[in-house]
C-alpha positions in Angstrom: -174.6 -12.2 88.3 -175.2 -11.8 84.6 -178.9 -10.1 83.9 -180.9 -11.6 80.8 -184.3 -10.5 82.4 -184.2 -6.6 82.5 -183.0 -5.7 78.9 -181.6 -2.5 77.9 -183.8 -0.7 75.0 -182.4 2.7 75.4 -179.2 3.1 77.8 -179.4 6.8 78.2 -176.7 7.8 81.1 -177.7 11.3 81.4 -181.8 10.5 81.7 -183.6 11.8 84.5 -185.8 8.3 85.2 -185.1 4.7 84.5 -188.4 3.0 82.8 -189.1 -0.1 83.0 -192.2 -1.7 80.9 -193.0 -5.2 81.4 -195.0 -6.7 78.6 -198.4 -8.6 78.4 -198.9 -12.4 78.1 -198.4 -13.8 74.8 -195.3 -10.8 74.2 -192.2 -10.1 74.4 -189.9 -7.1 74.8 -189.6 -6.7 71.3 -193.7 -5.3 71.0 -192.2 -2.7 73.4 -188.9 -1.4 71.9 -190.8 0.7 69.0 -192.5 2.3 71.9 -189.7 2.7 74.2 -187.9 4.6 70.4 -190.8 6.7 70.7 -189.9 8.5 73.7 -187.5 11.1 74.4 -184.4 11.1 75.5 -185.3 11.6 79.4 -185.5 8.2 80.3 -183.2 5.7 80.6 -185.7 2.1 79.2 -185.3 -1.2 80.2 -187.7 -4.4 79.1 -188.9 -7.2 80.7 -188.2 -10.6 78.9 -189.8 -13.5 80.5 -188.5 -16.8 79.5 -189.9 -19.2 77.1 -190.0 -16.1 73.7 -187.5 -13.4 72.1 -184.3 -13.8 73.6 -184.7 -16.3 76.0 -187.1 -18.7 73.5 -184.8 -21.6 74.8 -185.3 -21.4 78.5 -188.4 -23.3 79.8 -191.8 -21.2 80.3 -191.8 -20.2 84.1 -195.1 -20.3 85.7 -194.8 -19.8 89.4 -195.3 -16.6 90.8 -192.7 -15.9 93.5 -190.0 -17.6 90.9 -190.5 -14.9 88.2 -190.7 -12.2 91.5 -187.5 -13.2 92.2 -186.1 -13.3 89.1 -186.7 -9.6 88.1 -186.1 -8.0 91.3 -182.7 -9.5 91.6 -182.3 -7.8 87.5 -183.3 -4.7 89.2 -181.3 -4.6 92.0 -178.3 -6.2 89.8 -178.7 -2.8 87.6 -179.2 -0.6 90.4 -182.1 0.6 89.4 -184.6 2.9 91.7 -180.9 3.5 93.3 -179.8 6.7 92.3 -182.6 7.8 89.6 -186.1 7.4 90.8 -187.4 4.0 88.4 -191.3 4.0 86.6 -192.5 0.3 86.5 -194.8 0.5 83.4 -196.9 -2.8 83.6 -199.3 -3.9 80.7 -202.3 -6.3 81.5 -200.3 -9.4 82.9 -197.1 -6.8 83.6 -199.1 -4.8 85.8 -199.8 -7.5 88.0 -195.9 -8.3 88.2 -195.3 -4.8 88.2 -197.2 -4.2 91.4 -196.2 -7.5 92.9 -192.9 -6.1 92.2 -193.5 -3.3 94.0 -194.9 -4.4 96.8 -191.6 -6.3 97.5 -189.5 -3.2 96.7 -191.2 -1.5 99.8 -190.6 -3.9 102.0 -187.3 -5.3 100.7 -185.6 -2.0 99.1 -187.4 1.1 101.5 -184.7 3.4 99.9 -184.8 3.3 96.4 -187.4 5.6 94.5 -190.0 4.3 92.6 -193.3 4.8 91.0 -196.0 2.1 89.6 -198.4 2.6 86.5 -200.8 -0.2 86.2 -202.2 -0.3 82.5 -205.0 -2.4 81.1 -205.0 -4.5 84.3 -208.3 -4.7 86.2 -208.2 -5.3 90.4 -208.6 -8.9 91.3 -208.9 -9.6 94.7 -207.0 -13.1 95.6 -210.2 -13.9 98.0 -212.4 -13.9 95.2 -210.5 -16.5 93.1 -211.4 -20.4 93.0 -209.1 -22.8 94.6 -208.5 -23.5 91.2 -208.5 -22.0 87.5 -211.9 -21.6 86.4 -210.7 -23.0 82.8 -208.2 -25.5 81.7 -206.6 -23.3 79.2 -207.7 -25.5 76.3 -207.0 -24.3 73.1 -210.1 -22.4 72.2 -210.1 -20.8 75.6 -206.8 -19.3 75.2 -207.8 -18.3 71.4 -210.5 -16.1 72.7 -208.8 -14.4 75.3 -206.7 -13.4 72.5 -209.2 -12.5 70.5 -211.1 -10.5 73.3 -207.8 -8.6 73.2 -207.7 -7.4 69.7 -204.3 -7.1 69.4 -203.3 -9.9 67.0 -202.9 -9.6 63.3 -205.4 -11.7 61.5 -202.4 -13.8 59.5 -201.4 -14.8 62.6 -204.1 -17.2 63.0 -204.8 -18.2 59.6 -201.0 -20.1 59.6 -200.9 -23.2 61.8 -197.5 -22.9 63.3 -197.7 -19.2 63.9 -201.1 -19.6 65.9 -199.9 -23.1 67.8 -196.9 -20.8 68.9 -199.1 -17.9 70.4 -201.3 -20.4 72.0 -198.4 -21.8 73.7 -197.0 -18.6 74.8 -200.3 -17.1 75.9 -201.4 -20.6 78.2 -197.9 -20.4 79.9 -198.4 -16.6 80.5 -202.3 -17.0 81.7 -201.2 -19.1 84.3 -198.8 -17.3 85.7 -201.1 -14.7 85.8 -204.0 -16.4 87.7 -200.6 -17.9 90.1 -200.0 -13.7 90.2 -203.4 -12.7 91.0 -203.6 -14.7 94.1 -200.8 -13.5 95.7 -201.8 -10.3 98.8 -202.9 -7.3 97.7 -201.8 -4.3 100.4 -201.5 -0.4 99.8 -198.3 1.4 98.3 -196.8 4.1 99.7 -195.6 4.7 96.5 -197.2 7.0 93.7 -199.1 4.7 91.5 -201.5 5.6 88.1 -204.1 3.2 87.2 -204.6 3.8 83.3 -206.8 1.7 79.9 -208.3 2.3 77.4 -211.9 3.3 77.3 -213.0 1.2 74.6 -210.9 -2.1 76.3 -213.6 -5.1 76.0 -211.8 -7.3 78.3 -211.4 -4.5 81.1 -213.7 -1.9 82.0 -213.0 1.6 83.7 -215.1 0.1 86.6 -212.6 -2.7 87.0 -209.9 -0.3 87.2 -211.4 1.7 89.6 -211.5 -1.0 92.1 -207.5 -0.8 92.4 -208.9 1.8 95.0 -209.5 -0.4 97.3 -205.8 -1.6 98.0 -204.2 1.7 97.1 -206.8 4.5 98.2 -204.5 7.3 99.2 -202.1 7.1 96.8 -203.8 6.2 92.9 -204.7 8.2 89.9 -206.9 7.1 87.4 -206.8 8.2 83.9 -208.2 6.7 80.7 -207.0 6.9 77.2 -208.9 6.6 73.4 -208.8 2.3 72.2 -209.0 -0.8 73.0 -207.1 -3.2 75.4 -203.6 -2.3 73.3 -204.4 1.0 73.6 -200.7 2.5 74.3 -199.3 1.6 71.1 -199.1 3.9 68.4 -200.8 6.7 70.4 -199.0 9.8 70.5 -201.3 11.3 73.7 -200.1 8.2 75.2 -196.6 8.6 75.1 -197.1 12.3 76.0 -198.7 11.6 78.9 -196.0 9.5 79.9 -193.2 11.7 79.2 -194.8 14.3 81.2 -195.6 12.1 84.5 -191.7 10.8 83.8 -190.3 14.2 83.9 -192.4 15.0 87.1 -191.7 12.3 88.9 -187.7 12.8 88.4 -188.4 16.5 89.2 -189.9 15.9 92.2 -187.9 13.2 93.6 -184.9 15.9 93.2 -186.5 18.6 95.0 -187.2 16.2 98.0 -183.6 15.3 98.3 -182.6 18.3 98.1 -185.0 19.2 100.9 -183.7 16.6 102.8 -179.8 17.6 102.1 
């Protein structure tokens, strides 16, 4: 099996962790490979490429849930990851809801790797709590001001046609795969998970993030960061934050097996 859903940003043999960031709707893994040059050399980085933009713009958009699931844990367990480094999952917004639907399946699938979850800019959504269907029909100007609820895209972009027509129809495909995401179980993690935004974030508030308590009460930490929704890029407390939780998750994961030698 060839991979072209996990790709490498950084291949760093002798890092401690393998990271894996998988990007928010309307994105790519090119808005996360400035980020991932950012960060030390500690981590071995990976991005997430969904189909349908960057470097799969000719495959078809993929919409269903448990297709995409599939998709990226047979990348992971095609690259080993979580096998013998412990692997971060590092999902933005929509990638935190694949992230932890990733994980979720890694517990039950793969109980021996090691892994950790951080859930950024991603409120709880209970699936009981949804409508049988979307409570829009992703018409233009609804997608348009999801977007600009975000406040994330340059102002060019929607003064040109084609560039704004493109975003629109990357961001529909991504919002419903999301809403197909969000009604999918929600069940604790044994696994350590952060639950992190911004504290100026207009489309998710700290009280939203909070509620991931209720699936993952015993094993969450909650911490909030200066800006918006796209708070994690270009913030240098950010990234130091996240190299520090990297380096003590690998460190810890080697003192347990060691322990358990």
């Amino acid at each position: 099996m060839s991979n072209s859903v996990l790709f490498s940003a950084f291949k760093r043999p002798q890092a401690g962790i393998q990271l894996v960031f998988l990007h928010h709707a309307g994105s790519s893994c090119f808005s996360y490979m400035e980020l991932a040059s950012k960060l030390s050399e500690s981590a071995d980085i990976y991005c997430l490429e969904l189909a349908g933009r960057g470097m799969r713009a000719a495959e078809p958009f993929q919409t269903d849930a448990e297709a995409v699931l599939s998709e990226i844990l047979a990348a992971i367990n095609h690259l080993k990851l979580g096998d013998d480094k412990p692997l971060l999952l590092f999902g933005h917004s929509l990638g935190a809801e694949l992230a932890y639907q990733v994980a979720r399946r890694l517990e039950c699938e793969s109980p021996n790797k090691k892994f950790a979850l951080i859930i950024s800019a991603r409120g709880f959504v209970h699936p009981e709590g949804l409508k049988s269907e979307p409570c829009e029909a992703y018409s233009d100007d609804y997608v348009l001001n999801v977007i600009e609820q975000c406040n994330g895209t340059p102002s060019e972009v929607f003064s040109d046609t084609e560039m704004r027509n493109y975003l629109i129809n990357i961001m529909r495909h991504d919002l419903v795969l999301l809403d197909s995401l969000s009604r999918l179980p929600k069940v604790n993690l044994n696994a350590q998970v952060w639950v992190i935004g911004g504290n100026q974030d207009r489309r998710v508030s700290a009280a939203q993030l909070s509620d991931w308590s209720r699936v993952l009460s015993a094993s969450v930490e909650h911490k909030l960061f200066t800006g918006g929704h796209f708070y994690l890029f270009n913030n240098d407390v950010v990234l130091s934050w996240l190299e520090k939780e990297a380096r003590a998750l690998a460190q810890e994961v080697k003192v347990k097996e060691t322990e358990e030698k």
